[in-house]
N, C-alpha and C positions, 0 to 999 in steps of 0.2 A: 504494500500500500504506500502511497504516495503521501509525507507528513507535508503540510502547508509551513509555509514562514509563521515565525510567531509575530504575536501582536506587540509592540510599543506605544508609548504615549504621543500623544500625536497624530497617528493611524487613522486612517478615512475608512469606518463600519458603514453598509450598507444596509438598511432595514427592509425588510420584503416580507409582502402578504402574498405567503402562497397556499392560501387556503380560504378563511372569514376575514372578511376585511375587519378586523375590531378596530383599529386605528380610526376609521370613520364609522364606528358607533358609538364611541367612548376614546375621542381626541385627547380631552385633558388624563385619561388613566396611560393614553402612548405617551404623550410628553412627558409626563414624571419618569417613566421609565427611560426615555431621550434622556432627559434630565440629568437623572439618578447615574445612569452608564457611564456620562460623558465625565461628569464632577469626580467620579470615583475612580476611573480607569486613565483620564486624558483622552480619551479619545475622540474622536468628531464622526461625527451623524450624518447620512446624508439618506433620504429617501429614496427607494427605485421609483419611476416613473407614474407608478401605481400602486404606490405601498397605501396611500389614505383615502382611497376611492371608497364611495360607499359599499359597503356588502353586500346590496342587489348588484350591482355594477361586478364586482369582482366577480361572483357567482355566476355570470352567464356571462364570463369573457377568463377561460380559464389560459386561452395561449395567451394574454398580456400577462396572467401572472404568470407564464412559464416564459415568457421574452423578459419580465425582469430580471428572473435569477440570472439569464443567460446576460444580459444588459452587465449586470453584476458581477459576474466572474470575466466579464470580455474586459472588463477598466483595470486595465493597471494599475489606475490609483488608490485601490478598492481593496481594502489588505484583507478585509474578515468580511461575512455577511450572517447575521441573523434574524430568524424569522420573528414577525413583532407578535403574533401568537398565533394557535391551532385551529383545529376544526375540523371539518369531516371529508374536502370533497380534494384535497392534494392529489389523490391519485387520478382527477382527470386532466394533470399536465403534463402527466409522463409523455403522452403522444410526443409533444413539441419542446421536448428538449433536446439537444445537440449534448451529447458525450462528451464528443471532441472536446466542445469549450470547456468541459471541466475540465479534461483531463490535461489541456492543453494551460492551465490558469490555474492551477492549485492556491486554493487559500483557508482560511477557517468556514466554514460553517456551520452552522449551530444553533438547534430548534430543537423541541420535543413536541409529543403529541402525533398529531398527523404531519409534523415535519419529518416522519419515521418514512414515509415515502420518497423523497428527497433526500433523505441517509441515502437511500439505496440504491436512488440515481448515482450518488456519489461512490457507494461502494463498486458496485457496478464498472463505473468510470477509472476507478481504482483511486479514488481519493479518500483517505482518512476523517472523517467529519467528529461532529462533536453533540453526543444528545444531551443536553443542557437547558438553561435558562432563556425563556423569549423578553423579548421589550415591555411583554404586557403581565408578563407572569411571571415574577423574579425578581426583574430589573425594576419593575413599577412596585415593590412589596410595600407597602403602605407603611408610610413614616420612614422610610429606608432601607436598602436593602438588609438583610442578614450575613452577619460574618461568615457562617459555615458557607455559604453562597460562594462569597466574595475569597476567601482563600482558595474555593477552586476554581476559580475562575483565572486567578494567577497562576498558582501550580500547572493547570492545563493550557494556558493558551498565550503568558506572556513571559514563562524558561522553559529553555530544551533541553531542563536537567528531568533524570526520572521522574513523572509523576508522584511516586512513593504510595505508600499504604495509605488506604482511605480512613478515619478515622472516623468511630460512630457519632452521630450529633447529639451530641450531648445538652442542647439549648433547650430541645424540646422541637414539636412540630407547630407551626397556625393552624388554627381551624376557629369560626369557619369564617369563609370569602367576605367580604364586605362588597356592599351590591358599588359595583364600578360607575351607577349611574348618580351617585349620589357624591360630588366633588368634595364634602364636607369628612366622606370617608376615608380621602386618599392620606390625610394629617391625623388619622387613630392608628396608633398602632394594633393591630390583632394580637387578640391572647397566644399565648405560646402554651402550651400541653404538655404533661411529660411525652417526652415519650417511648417506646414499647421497647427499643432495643432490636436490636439484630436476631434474626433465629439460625444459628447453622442444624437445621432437620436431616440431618445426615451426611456423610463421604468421611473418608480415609485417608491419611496422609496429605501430601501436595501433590495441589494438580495444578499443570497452568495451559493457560490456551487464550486466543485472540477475541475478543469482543464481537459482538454480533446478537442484532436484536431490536428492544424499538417497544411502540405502544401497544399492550397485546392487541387491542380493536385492529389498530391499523395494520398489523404485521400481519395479520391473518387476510386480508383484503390482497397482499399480495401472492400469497399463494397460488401456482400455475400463471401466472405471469411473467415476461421475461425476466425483470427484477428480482423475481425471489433466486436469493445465492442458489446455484448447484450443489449436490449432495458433497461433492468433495469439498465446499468452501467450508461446510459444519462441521468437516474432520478437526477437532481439538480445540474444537470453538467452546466459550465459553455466552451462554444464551442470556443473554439481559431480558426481562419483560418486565410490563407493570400497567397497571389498568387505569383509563380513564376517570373522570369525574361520574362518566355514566353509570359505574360500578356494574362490569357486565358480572348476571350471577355464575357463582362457582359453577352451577353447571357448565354452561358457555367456556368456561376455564378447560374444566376437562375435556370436551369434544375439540377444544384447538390443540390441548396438547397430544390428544389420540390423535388427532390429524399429524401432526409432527412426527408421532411414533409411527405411525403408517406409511411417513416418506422418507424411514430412517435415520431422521436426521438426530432422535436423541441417543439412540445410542452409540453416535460419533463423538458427543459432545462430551466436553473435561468438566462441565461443571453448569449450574445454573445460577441464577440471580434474578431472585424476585423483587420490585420496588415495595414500597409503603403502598396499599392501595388507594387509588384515588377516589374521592366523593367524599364533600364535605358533611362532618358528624356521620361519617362512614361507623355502625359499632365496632368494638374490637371482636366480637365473634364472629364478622363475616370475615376480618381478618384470619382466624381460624379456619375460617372453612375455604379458601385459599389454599392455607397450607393442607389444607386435608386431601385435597385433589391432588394438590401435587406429588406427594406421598403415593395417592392411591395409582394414579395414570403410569409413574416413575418407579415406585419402587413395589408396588403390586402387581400392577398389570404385565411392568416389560423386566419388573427382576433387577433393575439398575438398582441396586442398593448400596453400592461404593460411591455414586455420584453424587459429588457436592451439591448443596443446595443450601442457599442465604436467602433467608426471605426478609421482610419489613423494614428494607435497607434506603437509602437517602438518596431517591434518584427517581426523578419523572414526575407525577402530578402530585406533590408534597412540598409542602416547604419549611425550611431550608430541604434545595438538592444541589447534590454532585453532579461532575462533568462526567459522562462515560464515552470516549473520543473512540470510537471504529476499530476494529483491526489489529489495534494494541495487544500484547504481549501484557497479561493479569495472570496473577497467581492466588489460590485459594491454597490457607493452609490450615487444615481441619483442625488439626491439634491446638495451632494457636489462637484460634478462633482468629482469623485476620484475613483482611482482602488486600492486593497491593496493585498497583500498577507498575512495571517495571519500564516502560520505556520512558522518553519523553514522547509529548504528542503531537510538538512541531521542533523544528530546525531553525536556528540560527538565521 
């Protein structure tokens, strides 16, 4: 995989809706996150041509959103790009996007959610991306962003020293969302939670193997399309998921992961990694019943009972989350209970 240049202060970010336009349904919640990114990072903003279109307009013009990203990675002057937030219909841009230009333009990019389709343009392309924080969700975190955010957000994407060991957040999780339409909410800060801790539900020893993975909703949608990796690419791969705000139920959970098991791809894999599940005042026993499928599809149905698996971990629809950058070289080590990244996730 191809790493991107890292980011410095001063850098010209691109913001791109390639999905909901929320930036024109909720302007002033984009700008704090403009705001917030630029005050705290150095860096400078610049919009795609169509990142603040209304959301009926984006919705029924899905090749301008896919001529921005392309708009995006063709500028040279364009070091990073991040999606300003999610939504459901990314995967009607794949038609109209050009490879080439990724491949030919390497740089950061970095969305969660349905930006999980646009990962895999990128992986596809053979470019390293980054499933992280958007402009609307993170970087907009009401009253400021959060530290656990904001240290990976350096560690990944502005040294090309190893990422290092993820460490658990310890601050606690937000919950729940404060309604974006209300600008009086953007200056409350949100309660913070305990929260639940890491669960390693099983494996053996150390395992390590390369990243790969995305929003379960969305990663399922690409299934039998050119996009989804080949069976070789899940050789020693280590499987990132984590669930929407929609909270699809545990059932849904198991039938994508029997679908996995059906096309072999889990028992190539070195390891799994489940997110904190998303939806807010989500209870904690549908958290359990997560892990309960996982167990049952993984270590019932197909026998993988050595295989690592971390579940209620700091990454995707929670906050504070971690950066989990494509492709990378992670290690899971049972005994110590620990996750690490061992590469850097850009070059100098």
């Amino acid at each position: 995989m191809i790493k991107p240049p890292k980011l410095r202060p001063g850098d010209l970010v691109a913001a791109v809706s390639l999905s909901w336009g929320g930036p024109g349904a909720f302007p002033i919640r984009y700008e704090v996150g403009k705001r917030q990114l630029q005050d705290e990072f150095g860096v400078r903003v610049v919009e795609s041509p169509n990142a603040l279109r209304d959301p009926g307009w984006l919705h029924g013009n899905p090749k301008a959103r896919a001529d921005d990203l392309m708009w995006a990675f063709s500028d040279s002057s364009i070091k990073a790009i991040f999606s300003t937030i999610g939504g459901e219909d990314s995967i009607r841009i794949l038609p109209y996007l050009d490879l080439n230009v990724i491949r030919s333009n390497p740089k950061i990019f970095m969305g969660y959610s349905d930006t999980t389709i646009s990962h895999f343009a990128c992986y596809r392309a053979g470019l390293g991306s980054f499933y992280g924080p958007a402009f609307m969700a993170g970087f907009a975190e009401n009253d400021g962003m959060l530290p656990y955010m904001i240290e990976s957000m350096r560690r990944a994407l502005f040294s090309s020293a190893p990422v290092g060991e993820k460490s658990l957040n310890l601050a606690g999780r937000t919950d729940p969302r404060l309604d974006w339409a209300v600008p009086e909410n953007q200056s409350r800060k949100r309660e913070l939670r305990p929260a639940e801790g890491w669960r390693f539900l099983q494996g053996r020893g150390i395992r390590r193997g390369h990243l790969l993975g995305g929003c379960f909703e969305v990663f399922d949608w690409l299934r039998g399309t050119d996009f989804f990796p080949p069976l070789e690419a899940w050789q020693d791969a280590i499987l990132f998921l984590e669930t929407s705000e929609e909270a699809p139920s545990p059932t849904l959970v198991c039938y994508g992961l029997r679908a996995l098991a059906a096309l072999g791809v889990l028992r190539r894999l070195s390891g799994i990694l489940f997110g904190r599940p998303g939806g807010f005042d989500l209870p904690v026993e549908k958290f359990a019943e997560y892990d309960r499928v996982l167990m049952q599809v993984v270590s019932e149905e197909e026998g993988l009972t050595d295989l690592p698996i971390i579940t209620h971990m700091d990454f995707g629809h929670t906050d504070p989350m971690f950066i989990l950058p494509y492709g990378l070289q992670v290690e899971i080590d049972c005994h110590a209970r620990k996750f690490s990244i061992l590469e850097g996730a850009v070059v100098d």
